[in-house]
RODO-2510 file (C-alpha; in nm, 4 decimals, decimal comma):
residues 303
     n   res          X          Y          Z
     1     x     0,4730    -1,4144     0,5110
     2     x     0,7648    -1,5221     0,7471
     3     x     1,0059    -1,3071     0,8939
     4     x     1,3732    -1,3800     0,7999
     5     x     1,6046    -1,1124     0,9256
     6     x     1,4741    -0,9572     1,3111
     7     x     1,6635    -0,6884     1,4547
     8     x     1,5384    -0,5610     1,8404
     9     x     1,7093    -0,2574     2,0252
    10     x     2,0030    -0,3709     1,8277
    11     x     2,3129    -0,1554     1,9638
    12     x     2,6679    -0,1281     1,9105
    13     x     2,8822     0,1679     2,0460
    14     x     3,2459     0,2279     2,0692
    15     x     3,3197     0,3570     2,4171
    16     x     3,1350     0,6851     2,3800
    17     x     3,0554     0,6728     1,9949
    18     x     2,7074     0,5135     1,9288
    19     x     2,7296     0,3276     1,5450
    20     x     2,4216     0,1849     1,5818
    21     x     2,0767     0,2706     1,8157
    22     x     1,8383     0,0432     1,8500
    23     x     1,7815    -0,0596     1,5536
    24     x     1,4336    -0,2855     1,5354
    25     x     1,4053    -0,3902     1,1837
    26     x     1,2127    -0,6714     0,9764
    27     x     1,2769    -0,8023     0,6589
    28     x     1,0036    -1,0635     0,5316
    29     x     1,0946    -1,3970     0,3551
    30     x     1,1458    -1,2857    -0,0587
    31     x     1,1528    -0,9067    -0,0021
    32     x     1,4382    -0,6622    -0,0918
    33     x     1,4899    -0,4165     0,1515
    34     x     1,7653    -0,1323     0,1186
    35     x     1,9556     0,0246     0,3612
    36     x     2,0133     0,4211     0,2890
    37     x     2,2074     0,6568     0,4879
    38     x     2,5209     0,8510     0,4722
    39     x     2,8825     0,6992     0,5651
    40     x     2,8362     0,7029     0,9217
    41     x     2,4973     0,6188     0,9370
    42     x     2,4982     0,2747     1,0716
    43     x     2,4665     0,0746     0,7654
    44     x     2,7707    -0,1526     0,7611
    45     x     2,7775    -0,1680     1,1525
    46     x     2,4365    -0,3140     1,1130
    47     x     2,5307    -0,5485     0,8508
    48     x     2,7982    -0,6745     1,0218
    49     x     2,6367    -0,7468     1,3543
    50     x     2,3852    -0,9871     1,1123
    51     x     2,6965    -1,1347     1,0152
    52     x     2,7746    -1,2268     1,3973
    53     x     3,1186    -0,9864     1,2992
    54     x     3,0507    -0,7911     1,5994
    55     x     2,8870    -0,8517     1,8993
    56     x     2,6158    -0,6258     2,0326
    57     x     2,6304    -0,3766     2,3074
    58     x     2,2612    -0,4610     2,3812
    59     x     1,9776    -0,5502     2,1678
    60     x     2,0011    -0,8652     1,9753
    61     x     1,9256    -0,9729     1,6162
    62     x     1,7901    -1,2995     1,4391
    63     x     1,8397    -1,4218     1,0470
    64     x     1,6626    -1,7336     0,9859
    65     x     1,5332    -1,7825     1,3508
    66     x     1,9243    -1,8115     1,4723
    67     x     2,0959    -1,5357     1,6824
    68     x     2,3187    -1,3315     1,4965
    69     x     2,5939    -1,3057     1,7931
    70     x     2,5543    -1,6616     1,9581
    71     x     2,4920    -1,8786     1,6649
    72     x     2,6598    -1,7305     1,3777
    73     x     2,7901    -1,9809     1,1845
    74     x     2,4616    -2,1279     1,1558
    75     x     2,3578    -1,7512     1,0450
    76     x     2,6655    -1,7551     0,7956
    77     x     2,5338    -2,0652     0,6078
    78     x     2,2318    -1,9325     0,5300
    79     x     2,3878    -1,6290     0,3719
    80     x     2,5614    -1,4723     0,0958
    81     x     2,7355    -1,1889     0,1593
    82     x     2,9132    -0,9149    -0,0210
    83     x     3,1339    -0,6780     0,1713
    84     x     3,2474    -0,3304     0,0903
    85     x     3,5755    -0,3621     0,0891
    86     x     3,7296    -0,6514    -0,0995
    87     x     3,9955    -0,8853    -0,0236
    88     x     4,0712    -1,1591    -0,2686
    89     x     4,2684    -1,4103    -0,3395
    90     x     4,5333    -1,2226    -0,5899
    91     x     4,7201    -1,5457    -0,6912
    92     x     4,4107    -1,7306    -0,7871
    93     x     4,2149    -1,6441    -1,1440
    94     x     3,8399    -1,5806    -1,1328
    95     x     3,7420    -1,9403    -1,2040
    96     x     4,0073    -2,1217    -0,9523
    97     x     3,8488    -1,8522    -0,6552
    98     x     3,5219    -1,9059    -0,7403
    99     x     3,5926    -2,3239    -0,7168
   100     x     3,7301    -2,2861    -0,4200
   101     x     3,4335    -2,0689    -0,2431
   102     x     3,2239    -2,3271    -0,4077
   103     x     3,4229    -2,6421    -0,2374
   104     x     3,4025    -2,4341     0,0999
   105     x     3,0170    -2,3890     0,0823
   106     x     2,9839    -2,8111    -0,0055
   107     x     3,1945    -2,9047     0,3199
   108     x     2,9800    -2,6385     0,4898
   109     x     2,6356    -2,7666     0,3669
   110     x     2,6808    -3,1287     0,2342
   111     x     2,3000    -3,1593     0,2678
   112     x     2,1569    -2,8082     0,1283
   113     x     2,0977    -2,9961    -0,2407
   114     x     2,0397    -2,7114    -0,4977
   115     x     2,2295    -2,7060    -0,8329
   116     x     2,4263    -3,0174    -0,9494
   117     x     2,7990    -2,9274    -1,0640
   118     x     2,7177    -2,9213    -1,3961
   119     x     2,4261    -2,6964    -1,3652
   120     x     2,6971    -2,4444    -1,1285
   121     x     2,9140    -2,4652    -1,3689
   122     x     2,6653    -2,3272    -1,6543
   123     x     2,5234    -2,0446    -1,3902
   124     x     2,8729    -1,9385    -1,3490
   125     x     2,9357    -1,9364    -1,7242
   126     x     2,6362    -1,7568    -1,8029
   127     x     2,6927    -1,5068    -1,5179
   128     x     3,0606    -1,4409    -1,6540
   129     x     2,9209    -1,3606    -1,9849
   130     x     2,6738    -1,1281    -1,8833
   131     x     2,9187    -0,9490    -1,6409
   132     x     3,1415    -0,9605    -1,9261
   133     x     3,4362    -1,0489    -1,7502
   134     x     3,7347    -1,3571    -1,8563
   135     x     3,7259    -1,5982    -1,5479
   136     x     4,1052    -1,7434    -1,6653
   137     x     4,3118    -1,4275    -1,5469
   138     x     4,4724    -1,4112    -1,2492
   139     x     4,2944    -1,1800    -0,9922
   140     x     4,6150    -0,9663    -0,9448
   141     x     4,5443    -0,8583    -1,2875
   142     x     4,2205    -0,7275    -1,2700
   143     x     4,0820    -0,3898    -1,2328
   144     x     3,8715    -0,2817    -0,8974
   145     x     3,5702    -0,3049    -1,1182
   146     x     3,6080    -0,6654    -1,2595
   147     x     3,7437    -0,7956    -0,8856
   148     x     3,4341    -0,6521    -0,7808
   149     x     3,1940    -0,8843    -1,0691
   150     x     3,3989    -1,1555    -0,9615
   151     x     3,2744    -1,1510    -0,6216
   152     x     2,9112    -1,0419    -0,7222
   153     x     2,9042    -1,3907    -0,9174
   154     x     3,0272    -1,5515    -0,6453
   155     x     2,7523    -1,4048    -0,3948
   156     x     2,4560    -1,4998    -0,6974
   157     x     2,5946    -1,8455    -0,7512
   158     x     2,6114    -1,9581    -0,3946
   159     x     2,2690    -2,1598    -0,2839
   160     x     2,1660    -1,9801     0,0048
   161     x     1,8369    -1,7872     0,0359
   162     x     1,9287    -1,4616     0,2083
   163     x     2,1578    -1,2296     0,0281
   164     x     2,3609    -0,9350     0,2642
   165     x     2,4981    -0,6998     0,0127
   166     x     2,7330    -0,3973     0,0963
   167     x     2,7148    -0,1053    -0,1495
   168     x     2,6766    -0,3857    -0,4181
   169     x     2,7089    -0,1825    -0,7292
   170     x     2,9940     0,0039    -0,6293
   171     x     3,2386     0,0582    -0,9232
   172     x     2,9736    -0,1064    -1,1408
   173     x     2,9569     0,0802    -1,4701
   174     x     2,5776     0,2200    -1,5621
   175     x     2,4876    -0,0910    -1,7963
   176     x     2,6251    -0,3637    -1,5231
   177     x     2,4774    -0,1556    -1,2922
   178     x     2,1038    -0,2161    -1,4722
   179     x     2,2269    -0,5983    -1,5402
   180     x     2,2813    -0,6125    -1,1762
   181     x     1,9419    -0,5263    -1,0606
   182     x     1,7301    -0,6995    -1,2970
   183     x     1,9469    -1,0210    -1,1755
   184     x     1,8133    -0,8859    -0,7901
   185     x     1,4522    -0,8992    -0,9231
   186     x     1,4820    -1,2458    -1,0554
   187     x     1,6166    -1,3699    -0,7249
   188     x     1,3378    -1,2182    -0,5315
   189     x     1,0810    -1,4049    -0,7947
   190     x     1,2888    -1,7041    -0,7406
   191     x     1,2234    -1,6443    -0,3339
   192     x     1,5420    -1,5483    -0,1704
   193     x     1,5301    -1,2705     0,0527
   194     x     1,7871    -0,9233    -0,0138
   195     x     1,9118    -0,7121     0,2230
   196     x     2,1389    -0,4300     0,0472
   197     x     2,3038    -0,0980     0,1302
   198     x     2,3527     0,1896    -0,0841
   199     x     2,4204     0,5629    -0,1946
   200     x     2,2245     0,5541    -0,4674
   201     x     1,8597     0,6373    -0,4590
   202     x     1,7365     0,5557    -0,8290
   203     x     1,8351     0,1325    -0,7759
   204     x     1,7133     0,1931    -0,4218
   205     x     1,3649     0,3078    -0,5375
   206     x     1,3954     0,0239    -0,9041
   207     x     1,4381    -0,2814    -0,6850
   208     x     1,3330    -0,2487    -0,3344
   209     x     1,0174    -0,3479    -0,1525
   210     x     1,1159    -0,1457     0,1263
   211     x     1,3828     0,0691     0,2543
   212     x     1,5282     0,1650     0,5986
   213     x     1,6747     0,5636     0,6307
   214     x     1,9455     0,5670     0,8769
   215     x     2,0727     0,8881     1,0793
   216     x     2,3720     0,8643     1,3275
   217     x     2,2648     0,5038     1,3852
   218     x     1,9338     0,5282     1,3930
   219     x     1,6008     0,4286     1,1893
   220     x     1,5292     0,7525     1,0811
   221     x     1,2121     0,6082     0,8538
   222     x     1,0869     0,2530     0,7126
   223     x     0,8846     0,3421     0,3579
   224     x     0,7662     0,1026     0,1264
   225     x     0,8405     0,1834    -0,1961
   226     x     0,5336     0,1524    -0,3897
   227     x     0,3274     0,3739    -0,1274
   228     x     0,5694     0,6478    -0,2167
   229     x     0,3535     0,7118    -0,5600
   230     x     0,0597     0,7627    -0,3520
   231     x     0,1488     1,1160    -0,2202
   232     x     0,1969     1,3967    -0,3939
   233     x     0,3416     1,7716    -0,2407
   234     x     0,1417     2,0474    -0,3007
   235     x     0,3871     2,3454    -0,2056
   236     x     0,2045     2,7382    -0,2805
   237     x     0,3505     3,0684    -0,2624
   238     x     0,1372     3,3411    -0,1106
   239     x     0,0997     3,6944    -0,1732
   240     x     0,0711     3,7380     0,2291
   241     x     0,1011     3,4876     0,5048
   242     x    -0,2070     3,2882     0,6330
   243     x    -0,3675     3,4354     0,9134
   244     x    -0,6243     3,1321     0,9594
   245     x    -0,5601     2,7510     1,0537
   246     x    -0,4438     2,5350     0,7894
   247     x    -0,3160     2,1789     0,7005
   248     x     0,0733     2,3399     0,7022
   249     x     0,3782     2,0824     0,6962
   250     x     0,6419     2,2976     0,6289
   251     x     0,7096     2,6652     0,5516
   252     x     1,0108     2,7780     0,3474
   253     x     1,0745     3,1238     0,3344
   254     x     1,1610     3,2284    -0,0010
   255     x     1,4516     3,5256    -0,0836
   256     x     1,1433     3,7814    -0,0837
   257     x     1,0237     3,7055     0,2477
   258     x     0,6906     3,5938     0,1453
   259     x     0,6837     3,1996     0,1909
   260     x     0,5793     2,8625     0,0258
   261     x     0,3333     2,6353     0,2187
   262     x     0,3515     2,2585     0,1652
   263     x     0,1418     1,9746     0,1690
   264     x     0,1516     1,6319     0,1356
   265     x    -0,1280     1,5346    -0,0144
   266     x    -0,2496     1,1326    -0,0622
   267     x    -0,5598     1,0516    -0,2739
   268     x    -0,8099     1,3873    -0,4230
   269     x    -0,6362     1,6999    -0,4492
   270     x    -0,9504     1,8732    -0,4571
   271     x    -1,0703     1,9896    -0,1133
   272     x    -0,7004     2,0854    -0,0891
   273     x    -0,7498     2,2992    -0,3993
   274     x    -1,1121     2,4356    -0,3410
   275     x    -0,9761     2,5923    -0,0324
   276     x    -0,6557     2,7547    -0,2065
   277     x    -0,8921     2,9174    -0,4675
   278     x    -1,0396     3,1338    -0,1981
   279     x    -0,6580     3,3067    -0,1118
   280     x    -0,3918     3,5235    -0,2955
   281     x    -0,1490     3,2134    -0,4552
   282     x     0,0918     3,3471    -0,6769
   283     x     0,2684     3,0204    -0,7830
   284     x     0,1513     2,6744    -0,7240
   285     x     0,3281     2,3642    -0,7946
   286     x     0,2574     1,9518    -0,7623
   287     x     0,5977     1,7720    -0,6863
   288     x     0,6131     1,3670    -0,6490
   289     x     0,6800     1,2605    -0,3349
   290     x     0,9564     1,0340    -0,4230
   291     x     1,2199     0,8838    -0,1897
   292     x     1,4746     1,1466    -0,2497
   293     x     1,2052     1,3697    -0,0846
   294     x     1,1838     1,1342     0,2234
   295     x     1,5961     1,1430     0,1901
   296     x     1,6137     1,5009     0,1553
   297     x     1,3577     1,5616     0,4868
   298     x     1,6047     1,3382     0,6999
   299     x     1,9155     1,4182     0,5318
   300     x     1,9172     1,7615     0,4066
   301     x     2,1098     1,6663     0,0637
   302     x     2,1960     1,3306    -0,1202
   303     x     2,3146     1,0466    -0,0015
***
């Protein structure tokens, strides 16, 4: 499996403020990977230094085996991209903007090949429908929410196999939302590689391969999803404290004083569990570990 998207050391800072800290990342050829973290974190600093919008303070970064900083238009034709803030063309309608995007991307790729205009036409049409939104009004008189399915089709229809995605279901309503990412899991069965950012942990967790926990700038943690289900957290409340050496990962002293002990646990519970029957537990309870739990460790709350 090829590596698409290479981050090193990567580094931007602002004077004395540090966005980003060496970020060394990977993202394989057809995997999603998200990108979680707090505003602040580092996420659209990141994203934008793949873009070649800002140049590094050190470190460098690849996509597609060109540099990010010194090469970035070639970068730019490989990818779609989706910013976080909008800014549209207000005296266009949806299907004049999304013409024009696609007349910018032929002068920019004449030799790329992909879909015929008939058969971009039809993706665009069946895209609309399922987004449920009228391609003949003017952008000026759309709502954040359409404005912002307007520019998701125009990310999906463009023929380019990386996607960069910022916050991508903002404003999204729960059932586009869903639509949304089964449309990401096609694309990765189709090949094309995803690179998203987001708040919200549940699509996180549906969609992604892997995802990347940022903390003031740095890679706090790199989980695959799937090995998530593997572990599960074994947390005990004792009648008194443990006076011999133990597996402990955390303690969390409860209102009483007396405290939980944790585990987390991957594969047989039982030896776990054969030693616990010898002490005093007064409450035991199995927990997933799931990746708010990871989120939660690093974060201390939601995203």
């Amino acid at each position: 499996m090829s590596v698409i998207i290479k981050t090193k050391s990567l580094t931007k800072c602002y004077g004395s403020v540090v966005a980003l800290d060496e970020l060394s990342l990977q993202v394989n050829e057809g995997e999603i990977v998200g990108l979680l973290g707090p505003n602040g974190s580092g996420k659209t600093t990141a994203i934008r230094l793949l873009l070649g919008f800002l140049r590094p303070t050190s470190g460098h970064a690849q996509v597609a085996g060109w540099d990010c900083w010194r090469q970035s238009v070639e970068v730019r034709r490989r990818v779609a991209y989706l910013p976080g803030e909008l800014r549209l063309y207000e005296n266009l309608t949806g299907r004049q903007f999304l013409d024009f995007l696609a007349a910018l991307r032929a002068r920019q790729q004449p030799d790329a090949g992909g879909m015929s205009s008939s058969e971009w036409a039809g993706s665009v049409e069946q895209l609309a429908a399922r987004f449920a939104l009228d391609l003949q009004r003017p952008i000026r008189t759309l709502s954040s929410g359409m404005k912002h399915k307007l520019a998701l089709i125009s990310v999906l229809t463009a023929q380019t196999p990386i996607l960069i995605l910022d916050e991508p279901t903002n404003t999204l309503d729960p059932a586009m939302r869903e639509e949304f990412l089964i449309m990401l899991r096609q694309w990765r069965s189709a090949g094309r590689t995803i690179l998203f950012s987001s708040h919200v942990l549940s699509e996180v967790e549906a969609v992604c391969d892997r995802v990347a926990i940022l903390k003031q700038g740095r890679l706090a943690a790199l989980e695959r999803v799937s090995a998530l289900a593997e572990y599960r957290r074994v947390r005990v409340r004792l009648a008194r404290p443990l006076t011999e050496p133990c597996p402990v990962v955390s303690v969390v002293p409860e209102e009483d004083g007396r405290p939980y002990y944790s585990w987390r646990v991957r594969g047989s519970l039982q030896p776990l569990l054969r030693w616990l029957a010898e002490l005093p537990v007064e409450d035991l309870r199995l927990e997933p570990v799931g990746l708010e739990q990871i989120y939660r460790r690093i974060h201390g709350g939601s995203p």
